[in-house]
Residue frames as qw, qx, qy, qz and C-alpha x, y, z in Angstrom:
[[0.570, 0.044, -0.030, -0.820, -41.36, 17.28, 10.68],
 [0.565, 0.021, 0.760, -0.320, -43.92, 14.61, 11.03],
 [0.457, 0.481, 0.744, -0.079, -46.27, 15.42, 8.45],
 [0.208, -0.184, 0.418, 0.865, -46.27, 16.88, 5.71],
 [0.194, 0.579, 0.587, -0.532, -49.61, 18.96, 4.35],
 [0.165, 0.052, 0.562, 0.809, -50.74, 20.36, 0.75],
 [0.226, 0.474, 0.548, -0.651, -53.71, 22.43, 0.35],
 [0.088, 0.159, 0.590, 0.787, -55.49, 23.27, -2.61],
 [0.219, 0.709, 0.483, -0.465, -58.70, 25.99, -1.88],
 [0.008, 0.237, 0.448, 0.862, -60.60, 27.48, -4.81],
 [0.270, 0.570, 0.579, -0.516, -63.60, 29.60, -4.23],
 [0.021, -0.272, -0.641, -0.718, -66.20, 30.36, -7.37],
 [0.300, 0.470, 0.540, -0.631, -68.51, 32.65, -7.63],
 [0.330, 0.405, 0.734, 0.434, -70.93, 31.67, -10.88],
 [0.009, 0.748, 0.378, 0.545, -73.31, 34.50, -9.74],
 [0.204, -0.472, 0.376, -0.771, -73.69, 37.57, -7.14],
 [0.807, -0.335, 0.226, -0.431, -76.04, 34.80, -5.33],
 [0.976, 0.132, -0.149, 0.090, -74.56, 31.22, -6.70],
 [0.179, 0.718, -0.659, 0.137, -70.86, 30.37, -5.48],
 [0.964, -0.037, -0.251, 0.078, -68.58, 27.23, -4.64],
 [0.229, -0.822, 0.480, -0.205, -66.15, 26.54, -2.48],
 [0.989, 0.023, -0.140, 0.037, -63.99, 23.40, -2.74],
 [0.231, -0.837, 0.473, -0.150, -60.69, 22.26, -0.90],
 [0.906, 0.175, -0.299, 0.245, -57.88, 19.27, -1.08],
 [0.410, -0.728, 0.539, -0.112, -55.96, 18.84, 1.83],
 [0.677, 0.442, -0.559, 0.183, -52.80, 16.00, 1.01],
 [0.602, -0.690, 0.375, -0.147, -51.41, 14.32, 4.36],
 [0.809, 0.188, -0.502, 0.242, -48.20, 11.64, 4.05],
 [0.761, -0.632, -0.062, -0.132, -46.81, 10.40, 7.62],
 [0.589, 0.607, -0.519, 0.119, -43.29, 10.29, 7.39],
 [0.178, -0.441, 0.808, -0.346, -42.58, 8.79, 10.78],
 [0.893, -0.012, 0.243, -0.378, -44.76, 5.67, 9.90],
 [0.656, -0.298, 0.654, 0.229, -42.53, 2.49, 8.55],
 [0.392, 0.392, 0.643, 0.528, -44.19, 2.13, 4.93],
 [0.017, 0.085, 0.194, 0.977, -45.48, 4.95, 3.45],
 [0.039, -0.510, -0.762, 0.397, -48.99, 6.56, 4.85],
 [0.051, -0.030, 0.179, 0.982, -51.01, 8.74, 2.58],
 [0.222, 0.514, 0.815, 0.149, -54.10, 9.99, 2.68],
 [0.003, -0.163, -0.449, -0.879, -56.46, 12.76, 1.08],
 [0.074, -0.653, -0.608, 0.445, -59.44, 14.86, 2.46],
 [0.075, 0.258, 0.455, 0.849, -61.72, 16.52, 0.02],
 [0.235, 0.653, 0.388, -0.606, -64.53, 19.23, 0.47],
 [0.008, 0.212, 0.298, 0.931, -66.84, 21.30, -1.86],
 [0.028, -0.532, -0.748, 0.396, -69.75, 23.16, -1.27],
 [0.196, 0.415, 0.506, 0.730, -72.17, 24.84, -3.19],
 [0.052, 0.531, 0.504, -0.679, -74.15, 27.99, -1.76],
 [0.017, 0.589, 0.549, 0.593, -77.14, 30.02, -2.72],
 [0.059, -0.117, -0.227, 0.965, -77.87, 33.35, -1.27],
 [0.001, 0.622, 0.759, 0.190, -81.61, 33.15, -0.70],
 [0.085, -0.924, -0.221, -0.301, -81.88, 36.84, 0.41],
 [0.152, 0.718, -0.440, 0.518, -78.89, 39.31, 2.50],
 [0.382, -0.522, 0.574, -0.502, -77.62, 37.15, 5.43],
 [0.790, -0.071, 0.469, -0.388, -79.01, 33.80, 4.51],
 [0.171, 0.533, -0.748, -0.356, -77.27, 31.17, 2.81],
 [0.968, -0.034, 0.151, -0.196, -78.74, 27.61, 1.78],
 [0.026, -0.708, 0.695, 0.123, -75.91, 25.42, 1.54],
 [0.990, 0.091, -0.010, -0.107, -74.97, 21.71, -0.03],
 [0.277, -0.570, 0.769, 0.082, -71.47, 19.66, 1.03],
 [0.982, 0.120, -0.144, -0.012, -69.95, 17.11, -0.25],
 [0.260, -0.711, 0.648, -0.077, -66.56, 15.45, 1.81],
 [0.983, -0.167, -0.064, -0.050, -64.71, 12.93, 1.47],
 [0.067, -0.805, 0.581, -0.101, -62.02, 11.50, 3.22],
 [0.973, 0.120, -0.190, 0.052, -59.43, 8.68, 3.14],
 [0.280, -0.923, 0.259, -0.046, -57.09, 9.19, 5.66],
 [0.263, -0.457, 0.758, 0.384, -54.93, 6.02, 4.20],
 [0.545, 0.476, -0.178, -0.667, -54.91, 5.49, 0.71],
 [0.386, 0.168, -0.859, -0.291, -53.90, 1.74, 0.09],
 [0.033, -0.100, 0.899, -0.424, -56.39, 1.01, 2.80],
 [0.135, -0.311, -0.510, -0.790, -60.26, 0.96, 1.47],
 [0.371, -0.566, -0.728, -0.106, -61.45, 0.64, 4.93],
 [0.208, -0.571, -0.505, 0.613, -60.89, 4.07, 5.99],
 [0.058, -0.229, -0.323, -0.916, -62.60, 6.19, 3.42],
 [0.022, 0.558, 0.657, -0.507, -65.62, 8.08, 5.06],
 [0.068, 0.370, 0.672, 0.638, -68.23, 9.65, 2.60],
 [0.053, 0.574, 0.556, -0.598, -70.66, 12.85, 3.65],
 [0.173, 0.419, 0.669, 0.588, -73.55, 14.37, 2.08],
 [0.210, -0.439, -0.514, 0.707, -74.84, 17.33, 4.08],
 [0.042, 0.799, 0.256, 0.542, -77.60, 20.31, 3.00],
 [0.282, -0.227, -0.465, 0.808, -76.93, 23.29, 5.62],
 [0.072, -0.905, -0.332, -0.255, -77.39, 26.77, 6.29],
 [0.575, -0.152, -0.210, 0.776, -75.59, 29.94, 6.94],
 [0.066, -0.823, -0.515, -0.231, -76.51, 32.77, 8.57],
 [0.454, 0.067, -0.284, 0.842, -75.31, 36.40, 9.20],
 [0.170, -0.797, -0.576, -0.068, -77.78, 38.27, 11.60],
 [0.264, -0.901, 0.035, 0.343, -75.56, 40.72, 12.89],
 [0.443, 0.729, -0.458, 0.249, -71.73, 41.98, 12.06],
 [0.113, -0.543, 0.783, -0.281, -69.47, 39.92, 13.49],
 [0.712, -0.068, 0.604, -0.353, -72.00, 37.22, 14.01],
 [0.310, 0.401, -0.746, -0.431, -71.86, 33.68, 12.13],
 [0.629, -0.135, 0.656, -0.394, -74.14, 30.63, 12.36],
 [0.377, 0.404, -0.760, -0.342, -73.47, 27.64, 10.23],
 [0.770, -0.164, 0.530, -0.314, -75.26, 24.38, 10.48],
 [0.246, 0.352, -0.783, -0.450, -75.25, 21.06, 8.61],
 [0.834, -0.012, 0.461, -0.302, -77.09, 17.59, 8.67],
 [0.151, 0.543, -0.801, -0.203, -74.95, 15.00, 7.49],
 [0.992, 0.116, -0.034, -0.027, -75.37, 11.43, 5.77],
 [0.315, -0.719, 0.619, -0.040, -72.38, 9.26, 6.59],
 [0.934, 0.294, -0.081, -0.187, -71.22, 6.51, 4.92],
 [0.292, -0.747, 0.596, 0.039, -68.11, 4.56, 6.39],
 [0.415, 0.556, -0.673, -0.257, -66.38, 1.87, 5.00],
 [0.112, 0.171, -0.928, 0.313, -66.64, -0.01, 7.14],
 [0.233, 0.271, 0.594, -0.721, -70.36, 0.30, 7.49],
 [0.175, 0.368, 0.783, 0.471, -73.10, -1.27, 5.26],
 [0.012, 0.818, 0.575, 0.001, -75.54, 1.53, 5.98],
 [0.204, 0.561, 0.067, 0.799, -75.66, 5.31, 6.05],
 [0.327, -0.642, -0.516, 0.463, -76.12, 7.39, 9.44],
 [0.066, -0.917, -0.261, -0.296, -76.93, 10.80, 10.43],
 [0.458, -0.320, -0.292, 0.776, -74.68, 13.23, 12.38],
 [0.096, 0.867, 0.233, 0.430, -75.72, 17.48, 12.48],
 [0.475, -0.261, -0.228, 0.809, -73.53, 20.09, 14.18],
 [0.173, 0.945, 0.138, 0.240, -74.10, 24.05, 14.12],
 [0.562, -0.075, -0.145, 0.811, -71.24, 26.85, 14.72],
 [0.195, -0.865, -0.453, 0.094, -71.63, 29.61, 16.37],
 [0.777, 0.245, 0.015, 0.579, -69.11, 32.23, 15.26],
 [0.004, -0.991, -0.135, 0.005, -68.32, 35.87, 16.45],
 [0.562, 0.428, 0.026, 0.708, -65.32, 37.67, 14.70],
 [0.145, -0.977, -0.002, 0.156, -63.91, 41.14, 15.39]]
């Protein structure tokens, strides 16, 4: 093996509307000379504003090596998640960014479009 991987998902739910969702992913390189670790964290807090609609707040960060302080990348994101049908899933975000390497903050937004069965 290359890489070696460690997860750590919890999901809370405070109320029938209010839940969290938070995740720790571990990474160590083992085919690198010195030792390469780094650590990629999520949580994320939803509110069920009515059946199907979800308002949503992230926080990520990641640091893909840890004795290195210029690749830690910082995100602050409000979303939205939405189930209009069964099977159907739409998930957006708008993200602040904050790189280490970067004296300012930028912008990035994505949606997902999701159908299950």
């Amino acid at each position: 093996f290359k890489f070696i991987y460690s997860s750590r998902i919890s999901f809370f739910a405070f109320t029938e509307k209010i839940y969290a969702l938070a995740e720790v992913d571990r990474r160590e390189d083992l085919t690198a000379t010195t030792s390469l670790r780094g650590i990629y964290h999520m949580q994320r807090l939803g509110y069920e504003l009515f059946q199907g609609v979800h308002g949503l707040a992230m926080y990520q960060f990641m640091q893909s090596d840890m004795t290195k302080g210029d690749t830690r990348q910082d995100r602050i994101a409000p979303g939205f998640q939405l189930f209009p049908r069964p099977h159907f899933e739409i998930l957006g975000f708008w993200n602040r960014v904050k790189l280490a390497t970067a004296s300012e903050w930028s912008d990035e937004a994505y949606a997902v479009i999701h159908y299950y069965f």
